[in-house]
C-alpha positions in Angstrom: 27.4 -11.1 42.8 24.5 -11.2 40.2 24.5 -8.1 37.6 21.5 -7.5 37.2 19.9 -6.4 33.6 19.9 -2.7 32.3 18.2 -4.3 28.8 15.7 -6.5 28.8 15.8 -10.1 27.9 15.3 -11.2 24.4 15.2 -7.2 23.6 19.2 -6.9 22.2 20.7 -5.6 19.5 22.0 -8.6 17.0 24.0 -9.2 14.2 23.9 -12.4 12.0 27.3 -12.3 9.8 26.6 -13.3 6.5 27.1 -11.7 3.0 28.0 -8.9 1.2 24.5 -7.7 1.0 23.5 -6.1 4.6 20.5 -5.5 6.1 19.4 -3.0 8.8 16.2 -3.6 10.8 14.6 -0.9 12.5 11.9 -1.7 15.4 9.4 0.2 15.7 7.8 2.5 19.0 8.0 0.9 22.7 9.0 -2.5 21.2 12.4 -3.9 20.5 13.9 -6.9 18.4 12.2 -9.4 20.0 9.8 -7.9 16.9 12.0 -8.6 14.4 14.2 -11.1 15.2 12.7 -13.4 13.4 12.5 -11.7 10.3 16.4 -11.2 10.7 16.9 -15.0 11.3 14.8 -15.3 7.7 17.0 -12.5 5.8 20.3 -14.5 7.2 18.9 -17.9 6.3 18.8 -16.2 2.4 22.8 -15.6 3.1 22.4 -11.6 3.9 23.8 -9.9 6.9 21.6 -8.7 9.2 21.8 -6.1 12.0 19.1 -5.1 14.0 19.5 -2.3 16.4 18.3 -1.6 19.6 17.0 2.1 19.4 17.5 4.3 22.7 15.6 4.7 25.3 13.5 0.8 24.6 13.6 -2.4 26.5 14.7 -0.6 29.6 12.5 1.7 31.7 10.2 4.6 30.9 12.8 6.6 32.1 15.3 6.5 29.5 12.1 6.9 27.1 11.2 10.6 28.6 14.8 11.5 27.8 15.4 10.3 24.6 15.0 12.5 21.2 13.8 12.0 17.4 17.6 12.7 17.1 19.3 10.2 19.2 17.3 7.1 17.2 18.7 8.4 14.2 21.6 8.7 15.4 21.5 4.4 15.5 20.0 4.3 12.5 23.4 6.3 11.2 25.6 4.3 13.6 24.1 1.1 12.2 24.7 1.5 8.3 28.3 2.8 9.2 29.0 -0.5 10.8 27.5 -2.2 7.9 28.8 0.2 5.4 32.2 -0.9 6.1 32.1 -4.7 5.5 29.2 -4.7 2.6 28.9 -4.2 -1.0 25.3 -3.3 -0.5 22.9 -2.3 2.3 19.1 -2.5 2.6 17.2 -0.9 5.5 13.9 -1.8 6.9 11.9 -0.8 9.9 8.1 -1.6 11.4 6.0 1.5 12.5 8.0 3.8 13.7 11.4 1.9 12.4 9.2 2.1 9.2 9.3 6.2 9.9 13.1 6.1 10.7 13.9 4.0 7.6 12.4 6.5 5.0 14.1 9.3 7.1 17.7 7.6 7.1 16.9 7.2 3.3 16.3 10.9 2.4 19.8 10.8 4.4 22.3 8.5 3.8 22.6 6.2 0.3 20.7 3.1 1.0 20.8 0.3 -1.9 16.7 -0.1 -1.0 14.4 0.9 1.1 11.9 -1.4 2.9 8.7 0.2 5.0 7.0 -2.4 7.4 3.3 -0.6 8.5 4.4 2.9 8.1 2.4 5.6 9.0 2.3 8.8 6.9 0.9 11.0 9.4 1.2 8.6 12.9 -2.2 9.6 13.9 -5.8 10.5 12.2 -8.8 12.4 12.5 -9.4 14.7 15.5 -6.3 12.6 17.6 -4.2 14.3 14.8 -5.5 17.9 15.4 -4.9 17.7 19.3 -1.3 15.8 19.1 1.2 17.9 18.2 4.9 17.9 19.5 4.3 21.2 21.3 1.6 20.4 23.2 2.4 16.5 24.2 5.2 18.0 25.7 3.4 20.7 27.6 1.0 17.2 28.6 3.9 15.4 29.7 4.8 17.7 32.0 1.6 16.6 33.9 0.5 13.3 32.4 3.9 11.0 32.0 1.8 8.2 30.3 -1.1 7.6 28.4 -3.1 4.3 27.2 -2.0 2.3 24.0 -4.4 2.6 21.2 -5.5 -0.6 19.2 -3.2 -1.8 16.7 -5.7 -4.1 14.7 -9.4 -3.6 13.6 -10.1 -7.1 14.1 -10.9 -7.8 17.6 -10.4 -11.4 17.3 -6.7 -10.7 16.5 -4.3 -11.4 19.5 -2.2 -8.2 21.0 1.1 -9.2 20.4 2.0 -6.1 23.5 -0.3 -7.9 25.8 2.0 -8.8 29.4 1.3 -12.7 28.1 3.1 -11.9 25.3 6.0 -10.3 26.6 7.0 -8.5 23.4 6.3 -4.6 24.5 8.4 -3.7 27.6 6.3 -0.7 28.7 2.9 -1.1 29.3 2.1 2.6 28.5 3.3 5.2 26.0 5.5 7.8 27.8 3.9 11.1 26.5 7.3 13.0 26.2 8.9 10.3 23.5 5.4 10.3 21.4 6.0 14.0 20.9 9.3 12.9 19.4 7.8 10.2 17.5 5.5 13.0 16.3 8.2 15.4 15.4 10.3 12.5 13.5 7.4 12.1 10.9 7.4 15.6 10.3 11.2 15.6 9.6 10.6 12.3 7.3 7.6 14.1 5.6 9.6 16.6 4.8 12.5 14.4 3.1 9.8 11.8 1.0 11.0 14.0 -2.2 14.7 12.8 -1.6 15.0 9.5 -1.7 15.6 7.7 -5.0 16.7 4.1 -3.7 14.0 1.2 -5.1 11.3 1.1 -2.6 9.1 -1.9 -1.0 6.0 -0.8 0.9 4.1 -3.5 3.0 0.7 -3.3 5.3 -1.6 -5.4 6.7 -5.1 -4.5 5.9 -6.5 -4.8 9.1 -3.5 -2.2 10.8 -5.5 0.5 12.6 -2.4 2.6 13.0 -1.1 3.2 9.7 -3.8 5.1 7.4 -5.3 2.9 4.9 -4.2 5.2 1.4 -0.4 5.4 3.7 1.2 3.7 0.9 -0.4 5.6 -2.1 0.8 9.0 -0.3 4.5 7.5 0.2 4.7 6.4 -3.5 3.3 10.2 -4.8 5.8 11.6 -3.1 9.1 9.6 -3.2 12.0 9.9 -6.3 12.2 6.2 -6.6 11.6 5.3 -10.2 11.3 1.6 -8.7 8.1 1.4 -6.5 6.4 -2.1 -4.9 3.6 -2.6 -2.7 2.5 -5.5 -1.0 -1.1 -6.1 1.2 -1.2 -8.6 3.8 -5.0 -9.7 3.7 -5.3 -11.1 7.3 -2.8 -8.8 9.2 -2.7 -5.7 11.5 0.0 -3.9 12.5 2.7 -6.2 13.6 3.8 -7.9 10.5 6.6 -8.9 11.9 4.7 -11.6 13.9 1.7 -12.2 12.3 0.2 -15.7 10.5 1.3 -13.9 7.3 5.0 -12.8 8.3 6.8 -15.4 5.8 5.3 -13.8 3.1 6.5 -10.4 4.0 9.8 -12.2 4.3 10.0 -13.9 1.0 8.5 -10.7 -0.6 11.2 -8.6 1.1 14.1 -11.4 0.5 12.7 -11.6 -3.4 13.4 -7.8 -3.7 16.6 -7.7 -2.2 17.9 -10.0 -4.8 16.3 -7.9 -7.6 18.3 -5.0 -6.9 21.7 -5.9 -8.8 
């Protein structure tokens, strides 16, 4: 008898042992690792350790999405550093879009060595969209509309979907309306905690993200402790670093600061 898959393929956590410097990747919203994986084979090729976690509710069916909370992604985010906290000297954390959002939470939180925040959105949306989606009411809307339609994550219409079905990296095709209204209520709870966290700080966006605001960075670095500040623009990327043409700089940019921090 054939099992068949409650995760789906490519999407699981990993961990590439290493050394006594850890990092934690974070993916970001209706993705998985198959984002990041890469990045985490780079980080382990410079001799780190690298986990990346599978945060609840992805990679298996909308479902699990409309039950999951801000809290129980966190709650992997904590799990993750314990595990890493116990075997390392030092441990770095990093996420994309919304693991960008759950990094600079866990690090108002917990006692990171750095903090690394791959297109991070201050706010999550802009403009009227921002006025009209609010954690209250997207959950009143869910309660009728269980979906809704993807917005554009680049302004360059020449730039390849990396979600698209051909691609195979996103495993829902819509946004389940209940979960954004947790997404929503996370980047009030990391708002909130900017003023507490003191660990040295690497920001990176693509200029052509049409998520993440364009001044996101200069409001993160106004309002963080961290004495130790960087900030990196990819000229020809949108929102999925992670697997754009310019990724290996990211990586090298993000390795380079990793071995700074002694």
């Amino acid at each position: 008898m054939t099992a068949s898959r409650l995760i789906a393929r490519g999407a699981e956590p990993y961990l590439f042992p290493g050394g006594k410097t850890a990092c934690l990747i974070v993916h970001g919203f209706n993705s998985s690792t198959r984002e990041n994986r890469g990045m985490g084979r780079f980080l382990a090729g410079q001799g780190f350790t690298v986990l990346g976690i599978r945060l609840p509710g992805h990679a298996t069916t909308p479902a699990d999405m409309r039950r999951v909370r801000w809290t129980d992604w966190l709650a992997a985010v904590e799990d993750g550093f314990s595990l890493l906290k116990e075997s390392s000297e030092r441990v770095f954390i990093m996420g994309q879009s919304l693991g960008g959002v759950l990094t600079m939470t866990a690090a108002s939180r917990y006692p990171f060595d750095g903090v690394i925040g791959i297109s991070t959105p201050f706010g999550l949306l802009n403009g009227w969209q921002a006025q009209l989606a609010r954690p209250g009411l997207l959950k009143f809307i869910s309660l009728f509309a269980k979906d809704i339609k993807k917005p554009s994550l680049d302004d360059n219409p020449e730039t390849v979907d990396m979600r698209a079905p051909e691609n195979d990296l996103d495993p829902y095709p819509r946004y389940v309306t209940r979960a954004l209204a947790e997404a929503l209520e996370l980047v009030r709870q990391m708002q909130s905690g900017l003023p507490q966290i003191s660990a040295p700080l690497l920001l990176i966006q693509g200029r052509h993200d049409a998520v993440v605001e364009k001044n996101a960075m200069q409001l993160f670095g106004e309002r963080v402790a961290s004495t130790r500040k960087e900030t990196l623009w990819l000229e020809n990327t949108g929102h999925v670093v992670t697997l754009s043409d310019e990724c290996e700089i990211a990586f090298n940019a993000i390795a380079d600061f990793i071995r700074q921090m002694k």
